[in-house]
KERO-10969 format. One record per residue (C-alpha): residue number from 0; residue in one letter; x, y, z. Coordinates in Angstrom, 2 decimals, always signed. Last residue first. Layout:
KEGU nr rest x y z
KEGU NUM a X Y Z
...
***
This chain:
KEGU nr rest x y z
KEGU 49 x +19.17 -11.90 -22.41
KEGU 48 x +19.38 -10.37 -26.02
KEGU 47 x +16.68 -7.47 -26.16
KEGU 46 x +13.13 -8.63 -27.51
KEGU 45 x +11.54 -6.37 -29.74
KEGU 44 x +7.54 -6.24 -30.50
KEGU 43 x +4.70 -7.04 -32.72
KEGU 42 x +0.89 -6.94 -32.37
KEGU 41 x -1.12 -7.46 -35.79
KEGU 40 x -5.23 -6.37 -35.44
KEGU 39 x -8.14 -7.38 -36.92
KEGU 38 x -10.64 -6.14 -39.58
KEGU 37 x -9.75 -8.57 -42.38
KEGU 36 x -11.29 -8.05 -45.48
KEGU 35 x -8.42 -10.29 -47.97
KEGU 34 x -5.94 -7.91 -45.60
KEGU 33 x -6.83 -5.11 -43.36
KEGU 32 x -4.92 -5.86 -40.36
KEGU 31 x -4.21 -2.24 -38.53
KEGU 30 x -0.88 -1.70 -36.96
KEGU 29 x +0.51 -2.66 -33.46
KEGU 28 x +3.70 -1.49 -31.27
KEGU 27 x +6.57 -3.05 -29.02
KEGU 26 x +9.68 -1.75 -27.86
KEGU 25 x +11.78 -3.75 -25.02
KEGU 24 x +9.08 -6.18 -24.56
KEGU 23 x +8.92 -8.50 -21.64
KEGU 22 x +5.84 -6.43 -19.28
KEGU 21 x +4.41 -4.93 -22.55
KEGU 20 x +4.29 -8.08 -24.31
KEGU 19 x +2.94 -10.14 -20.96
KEGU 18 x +0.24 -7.33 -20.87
KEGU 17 x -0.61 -7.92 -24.44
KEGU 16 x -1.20 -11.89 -23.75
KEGU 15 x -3.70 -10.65 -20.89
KEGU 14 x -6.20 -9.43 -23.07
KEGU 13 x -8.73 -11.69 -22.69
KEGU 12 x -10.53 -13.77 -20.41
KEGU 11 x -11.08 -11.22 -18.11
KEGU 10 x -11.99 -13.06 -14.35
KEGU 9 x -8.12 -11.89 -12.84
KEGU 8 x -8.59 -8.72 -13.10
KEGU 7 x -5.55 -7.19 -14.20
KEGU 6 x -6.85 -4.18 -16.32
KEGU 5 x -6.61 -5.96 -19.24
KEGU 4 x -4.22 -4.64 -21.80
KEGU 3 x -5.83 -2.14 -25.01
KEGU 2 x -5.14 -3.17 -28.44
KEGU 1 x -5.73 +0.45 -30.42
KEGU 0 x -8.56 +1.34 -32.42
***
């Protein structure tokens, strides 16, 4: 399943790190985690020169 953002309300306690990656990120994507059992996720992204 894919990471989903918060919706933007401010009492989620989660989920708001992937909004900041969508909101700074030039290209970003995710792929399964599935190592040693694992069932998590692994977020990465692009960064353009400032």
């Amino acid at each position: 399943m894919p990471p989903v953002p918060s919706d933007g309300r401010e009492e989620v306690e989660d989920g708001r790190g992937l909004a900041l990656v969508r909101a700074c990120a030039d290209v970003w994507g995710w792929q399964p985690l599935a190592r040693h059992g694992s069932q998590g996720k692994y977020v990465w992204c692009e960064l353009g020169a400032a």
